[in-house]
N, CA, C and O of each residue as an XYZ file, in Angstrom:
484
protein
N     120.454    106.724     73.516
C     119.735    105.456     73.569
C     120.741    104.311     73.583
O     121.639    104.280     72.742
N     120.613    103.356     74.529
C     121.124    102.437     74.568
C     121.342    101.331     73.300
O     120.252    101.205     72.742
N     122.113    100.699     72.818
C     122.077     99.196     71.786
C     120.500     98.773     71.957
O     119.713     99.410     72.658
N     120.263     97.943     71.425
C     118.774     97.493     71.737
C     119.401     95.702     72.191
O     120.050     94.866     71.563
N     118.715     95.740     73.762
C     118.804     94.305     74.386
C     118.036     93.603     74.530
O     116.860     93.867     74.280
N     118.516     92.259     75.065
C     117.179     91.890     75.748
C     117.285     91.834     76.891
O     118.331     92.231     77.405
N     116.326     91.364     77.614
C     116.184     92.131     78.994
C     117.682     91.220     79.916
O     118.437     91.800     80.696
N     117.751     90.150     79.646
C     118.466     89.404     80.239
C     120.021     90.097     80.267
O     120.822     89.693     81.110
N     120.561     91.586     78.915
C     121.083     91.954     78.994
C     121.640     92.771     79.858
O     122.829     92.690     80.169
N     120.912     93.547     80.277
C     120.644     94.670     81.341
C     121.288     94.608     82.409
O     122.294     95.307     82.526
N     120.863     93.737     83.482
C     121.190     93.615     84.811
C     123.077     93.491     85.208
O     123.386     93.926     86.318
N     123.869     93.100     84.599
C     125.043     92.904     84.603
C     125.824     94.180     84.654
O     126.506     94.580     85.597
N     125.545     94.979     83.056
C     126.322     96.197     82.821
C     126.111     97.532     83.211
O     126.946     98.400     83.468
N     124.645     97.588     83.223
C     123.988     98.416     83.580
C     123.261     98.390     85.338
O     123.338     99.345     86.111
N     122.682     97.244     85.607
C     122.082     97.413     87.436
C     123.313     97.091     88.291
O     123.559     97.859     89.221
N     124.029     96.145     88.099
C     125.360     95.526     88.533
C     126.175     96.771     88.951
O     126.308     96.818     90.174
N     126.821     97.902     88.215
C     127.525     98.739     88.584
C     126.286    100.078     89.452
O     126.872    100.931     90.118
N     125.138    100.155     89.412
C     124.464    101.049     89.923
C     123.922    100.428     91.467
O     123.722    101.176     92.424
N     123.783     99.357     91.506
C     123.954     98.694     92.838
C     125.451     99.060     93.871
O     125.637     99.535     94.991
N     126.163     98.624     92.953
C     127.832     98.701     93.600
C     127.757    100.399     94.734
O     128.055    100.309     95.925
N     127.522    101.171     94.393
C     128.039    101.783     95.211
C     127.267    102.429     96.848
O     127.554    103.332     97.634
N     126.305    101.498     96.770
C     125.873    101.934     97.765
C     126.147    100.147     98.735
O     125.263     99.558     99.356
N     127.410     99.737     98.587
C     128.272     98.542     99.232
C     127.648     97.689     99.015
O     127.722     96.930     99.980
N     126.883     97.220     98.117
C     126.515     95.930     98.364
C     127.401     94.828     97.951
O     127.995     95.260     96.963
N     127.843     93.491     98.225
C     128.866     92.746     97.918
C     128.319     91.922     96.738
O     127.453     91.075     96.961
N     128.862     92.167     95.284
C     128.111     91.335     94.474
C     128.399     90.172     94.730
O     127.451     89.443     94.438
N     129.516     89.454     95.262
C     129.703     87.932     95.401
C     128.510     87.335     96.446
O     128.242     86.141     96.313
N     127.985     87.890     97.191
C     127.306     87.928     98.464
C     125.558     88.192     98.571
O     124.572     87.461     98.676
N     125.716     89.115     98.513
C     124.202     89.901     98.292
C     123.689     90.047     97.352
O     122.462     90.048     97.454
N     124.328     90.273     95.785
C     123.186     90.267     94.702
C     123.788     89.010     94.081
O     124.908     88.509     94.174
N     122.290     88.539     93.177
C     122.040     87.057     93.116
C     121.596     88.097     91.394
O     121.002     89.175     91.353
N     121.986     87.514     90.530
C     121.141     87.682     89.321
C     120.400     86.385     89.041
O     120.617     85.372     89.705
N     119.273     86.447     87.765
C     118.739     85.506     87.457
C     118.123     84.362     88.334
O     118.639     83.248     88.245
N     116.914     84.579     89.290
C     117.512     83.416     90.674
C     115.918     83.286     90.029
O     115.287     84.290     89.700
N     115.325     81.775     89.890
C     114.489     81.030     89.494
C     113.922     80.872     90.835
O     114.308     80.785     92.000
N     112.559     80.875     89.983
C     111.480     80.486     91.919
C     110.747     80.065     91.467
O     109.857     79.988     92.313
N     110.285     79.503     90.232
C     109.493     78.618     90.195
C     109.547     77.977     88.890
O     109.360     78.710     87.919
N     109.743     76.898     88.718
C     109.289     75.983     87.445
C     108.409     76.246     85.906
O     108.651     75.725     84.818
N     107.260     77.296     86.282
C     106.228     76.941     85.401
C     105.219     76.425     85.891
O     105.429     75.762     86.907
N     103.727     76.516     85.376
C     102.901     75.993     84.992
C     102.879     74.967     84.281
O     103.397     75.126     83.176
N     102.348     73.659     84.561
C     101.954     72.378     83.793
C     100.740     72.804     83.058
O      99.695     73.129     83.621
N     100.920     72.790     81.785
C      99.401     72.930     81.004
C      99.200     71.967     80.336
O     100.017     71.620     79.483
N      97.683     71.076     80.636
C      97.546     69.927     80.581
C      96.365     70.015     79.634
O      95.314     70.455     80.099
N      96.432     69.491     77.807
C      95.414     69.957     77.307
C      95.051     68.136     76.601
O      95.916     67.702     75.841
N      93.935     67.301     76.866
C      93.997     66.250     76.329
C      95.012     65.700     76.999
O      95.225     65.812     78.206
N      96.013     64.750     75.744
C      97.067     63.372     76.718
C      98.429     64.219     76.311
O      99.482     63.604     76.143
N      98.355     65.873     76.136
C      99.192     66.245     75.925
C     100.035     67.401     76.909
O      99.185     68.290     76.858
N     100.922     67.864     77.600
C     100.654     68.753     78.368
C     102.152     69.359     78.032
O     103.125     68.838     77.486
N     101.932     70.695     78.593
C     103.468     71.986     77.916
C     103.821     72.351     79.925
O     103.252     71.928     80.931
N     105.078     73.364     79.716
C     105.142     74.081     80.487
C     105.191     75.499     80.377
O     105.958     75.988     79.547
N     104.626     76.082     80.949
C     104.689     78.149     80.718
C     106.355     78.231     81.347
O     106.985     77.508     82.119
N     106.612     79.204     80.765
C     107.857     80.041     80.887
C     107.803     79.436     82.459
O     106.809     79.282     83.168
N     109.566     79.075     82.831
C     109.479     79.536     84.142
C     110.176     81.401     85.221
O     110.981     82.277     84.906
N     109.529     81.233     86.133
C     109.858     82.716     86.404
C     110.627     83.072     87.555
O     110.350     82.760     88.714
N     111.404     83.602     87.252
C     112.925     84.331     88.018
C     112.605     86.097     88.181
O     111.850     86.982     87.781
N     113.519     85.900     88.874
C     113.983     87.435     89.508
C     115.336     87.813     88.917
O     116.270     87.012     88.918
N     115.444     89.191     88.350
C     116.435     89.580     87.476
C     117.845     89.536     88.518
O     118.956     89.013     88.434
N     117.153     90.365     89.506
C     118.345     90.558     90.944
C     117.362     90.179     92.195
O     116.152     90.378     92.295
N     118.166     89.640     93.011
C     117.503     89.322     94.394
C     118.486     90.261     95.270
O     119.595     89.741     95.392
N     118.356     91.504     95.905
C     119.893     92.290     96.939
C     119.513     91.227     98.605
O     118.451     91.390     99.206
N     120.522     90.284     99.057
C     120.181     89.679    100.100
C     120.847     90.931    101.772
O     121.956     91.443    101.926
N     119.919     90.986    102.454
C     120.571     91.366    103.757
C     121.343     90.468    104.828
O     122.163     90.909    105.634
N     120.945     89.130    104.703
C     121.737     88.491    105.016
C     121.620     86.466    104.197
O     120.648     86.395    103.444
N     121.994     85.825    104.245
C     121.881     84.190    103.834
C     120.281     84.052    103.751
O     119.596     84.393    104.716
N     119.793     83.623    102.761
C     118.058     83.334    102.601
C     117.465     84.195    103.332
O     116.725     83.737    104.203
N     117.616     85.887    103.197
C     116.450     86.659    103.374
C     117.301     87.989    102.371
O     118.204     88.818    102.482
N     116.311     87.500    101.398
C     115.872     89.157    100.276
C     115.113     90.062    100.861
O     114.048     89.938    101.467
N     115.884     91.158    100.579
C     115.492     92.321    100.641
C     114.387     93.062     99.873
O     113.257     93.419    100.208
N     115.418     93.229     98.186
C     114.816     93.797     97.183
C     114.717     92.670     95.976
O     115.344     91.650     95.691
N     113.581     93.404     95.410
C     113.747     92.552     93.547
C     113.748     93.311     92.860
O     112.736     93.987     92.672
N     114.928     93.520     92.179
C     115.127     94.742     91.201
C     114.663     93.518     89.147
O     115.496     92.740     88.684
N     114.132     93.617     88.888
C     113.369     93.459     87.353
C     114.027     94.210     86.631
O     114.206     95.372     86.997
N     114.502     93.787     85.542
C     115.092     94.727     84.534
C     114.024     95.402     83.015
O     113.041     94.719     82.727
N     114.220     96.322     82.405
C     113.215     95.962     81.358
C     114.436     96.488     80.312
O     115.496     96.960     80.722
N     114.108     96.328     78.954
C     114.873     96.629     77.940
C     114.512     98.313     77.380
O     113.515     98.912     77.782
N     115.284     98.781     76.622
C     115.606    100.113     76.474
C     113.973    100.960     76.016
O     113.705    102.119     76.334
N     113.114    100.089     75.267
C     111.826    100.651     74.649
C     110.588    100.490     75.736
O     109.408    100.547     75.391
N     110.991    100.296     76.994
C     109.833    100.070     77.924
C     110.360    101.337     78.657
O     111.436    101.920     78.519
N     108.998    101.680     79.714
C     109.793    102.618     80.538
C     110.196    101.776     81.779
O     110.236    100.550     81.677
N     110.555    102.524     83.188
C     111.167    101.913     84.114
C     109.658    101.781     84.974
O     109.756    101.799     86.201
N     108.626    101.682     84.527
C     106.966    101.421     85.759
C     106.822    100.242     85.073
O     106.078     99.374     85.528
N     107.527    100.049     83.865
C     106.903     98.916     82.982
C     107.473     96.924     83.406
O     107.017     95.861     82.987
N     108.621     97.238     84.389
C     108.624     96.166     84.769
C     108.001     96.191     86.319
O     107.607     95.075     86.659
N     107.891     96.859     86.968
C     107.107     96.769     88.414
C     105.773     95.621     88.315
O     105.647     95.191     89.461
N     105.182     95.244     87.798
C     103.879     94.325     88.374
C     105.206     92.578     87.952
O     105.379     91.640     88.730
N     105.597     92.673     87.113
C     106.872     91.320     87.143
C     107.822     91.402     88.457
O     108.429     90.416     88.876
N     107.880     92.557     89.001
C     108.838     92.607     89.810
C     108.155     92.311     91.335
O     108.921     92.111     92.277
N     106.845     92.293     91.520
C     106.084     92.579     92.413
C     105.961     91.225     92.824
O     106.189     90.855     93.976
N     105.490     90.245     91.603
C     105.375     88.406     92.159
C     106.610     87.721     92.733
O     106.284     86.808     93.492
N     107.749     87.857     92.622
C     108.831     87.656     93.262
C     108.849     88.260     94.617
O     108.957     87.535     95.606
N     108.752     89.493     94.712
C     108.559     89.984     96.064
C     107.304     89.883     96.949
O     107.317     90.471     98.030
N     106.527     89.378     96.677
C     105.574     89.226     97.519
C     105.932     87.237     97.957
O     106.159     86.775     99.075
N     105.861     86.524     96.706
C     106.916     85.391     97.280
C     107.537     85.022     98.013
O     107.363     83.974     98.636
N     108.898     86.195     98.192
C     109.976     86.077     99.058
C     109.339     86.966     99.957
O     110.358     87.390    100.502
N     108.626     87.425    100.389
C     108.133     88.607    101.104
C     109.138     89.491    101.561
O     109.629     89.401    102.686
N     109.562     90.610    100.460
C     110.869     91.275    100.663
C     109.726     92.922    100.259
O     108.707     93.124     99.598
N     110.394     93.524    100.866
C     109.714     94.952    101.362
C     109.917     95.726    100.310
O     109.280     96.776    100.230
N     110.908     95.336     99.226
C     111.308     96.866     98.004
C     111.396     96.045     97.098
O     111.959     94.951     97.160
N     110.733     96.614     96.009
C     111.077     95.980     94.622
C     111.165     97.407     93.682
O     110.481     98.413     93.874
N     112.179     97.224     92.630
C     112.710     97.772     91.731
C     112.288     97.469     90.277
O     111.966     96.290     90.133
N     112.236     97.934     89.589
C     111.980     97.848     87.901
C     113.115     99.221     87.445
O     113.321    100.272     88.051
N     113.678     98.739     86.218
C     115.186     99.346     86.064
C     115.462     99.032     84.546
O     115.655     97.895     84.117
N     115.457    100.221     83.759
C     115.701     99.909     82.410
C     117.708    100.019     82.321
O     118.446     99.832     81.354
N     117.929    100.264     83.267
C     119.425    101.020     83.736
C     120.068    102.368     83.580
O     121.240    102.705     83.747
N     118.677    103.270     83.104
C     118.791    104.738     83.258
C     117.951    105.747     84.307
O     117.531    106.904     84.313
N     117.973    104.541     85.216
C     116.882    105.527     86.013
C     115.984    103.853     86.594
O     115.995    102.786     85.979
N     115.261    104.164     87.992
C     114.068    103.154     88.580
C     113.026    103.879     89.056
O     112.894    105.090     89.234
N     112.015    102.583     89.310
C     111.037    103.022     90.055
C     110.554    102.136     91.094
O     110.604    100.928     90.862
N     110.124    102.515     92.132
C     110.809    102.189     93.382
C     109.189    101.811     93.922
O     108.202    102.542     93.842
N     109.294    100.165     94.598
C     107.743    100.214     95.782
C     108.121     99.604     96.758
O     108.816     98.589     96.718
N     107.540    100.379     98.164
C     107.875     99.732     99.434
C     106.673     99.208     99.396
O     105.655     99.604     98.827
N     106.942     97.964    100.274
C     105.485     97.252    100.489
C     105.283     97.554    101.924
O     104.249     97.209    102.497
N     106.347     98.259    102.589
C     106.486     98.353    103.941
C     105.361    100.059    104.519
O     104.957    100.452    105.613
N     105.272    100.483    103.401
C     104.516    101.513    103.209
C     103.816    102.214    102.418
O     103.845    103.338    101.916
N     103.024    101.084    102.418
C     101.798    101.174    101.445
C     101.613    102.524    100.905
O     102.140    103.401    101.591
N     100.829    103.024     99.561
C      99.776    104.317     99.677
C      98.830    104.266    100.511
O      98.011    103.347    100.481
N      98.783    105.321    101.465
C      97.349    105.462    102.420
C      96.050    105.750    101.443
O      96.072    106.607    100.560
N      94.699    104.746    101.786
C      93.692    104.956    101.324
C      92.499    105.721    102.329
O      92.275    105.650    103.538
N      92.039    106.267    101.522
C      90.844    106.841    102.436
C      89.788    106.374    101.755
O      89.571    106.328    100.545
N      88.594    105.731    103.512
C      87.747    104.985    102.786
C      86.630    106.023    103.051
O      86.998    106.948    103.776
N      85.024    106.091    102.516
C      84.086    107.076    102.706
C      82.928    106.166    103.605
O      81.888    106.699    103.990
């Protein structure tokens, strides 16, 4: 079992070197932490907050402003399905075809490029 992190830990020591060898250029192609949106304004009375804003753990680029994948990290007590629906709003966003969820012992993997086939009755 890993130290116990937080998720923000993960992606560096652990996805960072498991990316590497299938060439991707970390100076280049993976982006950690990349923000896409601000938050929610929550406006209650003359008072108003913002919700968390929400990022992508890794963005892998194929080339200058077009993502590929969104790899989501989760921390050691989740499994690796447990970040996929966080990992899914970024990629449908960027409309990038693979997203990842990755505790850094193992992923789980969705093409959007190939759906599950449904059968309708």
């Amino acid at each position: 079992m890993k130290n116990p992190f937080i998720e923000r830990d993960i992606p560096t020591p652990y996805l960072t070197p498991a990316i590497a060898p299938a060439d991707w250029e970390s100076h280049r192609e993976v982006c950690e932490e990349v923000l896409f949106t601000a938050g929610k304004i929550i406006v209650r009375g003359n008072t108003h907050t913002r919700s968390p804003k929400n990022h992508a753990d890794n963005l892998l680029y194929h080339k200058p402003n077009h993502p590929v994948a969104v790899i989501q990290a989760k921390v050691d007590n989740h499994t690796n399905s447990d970040g996929m629906h966080k990992a899914l709003i970024p990629a449908d966003m960027f409309n990038t075809p693979f997203s990842y969820s990755s505790k850094g012992d193992g992923s789980m993997e969705h093409n959007s490029c190939h759906p599950p086939k449904m059968k309708f009755r």
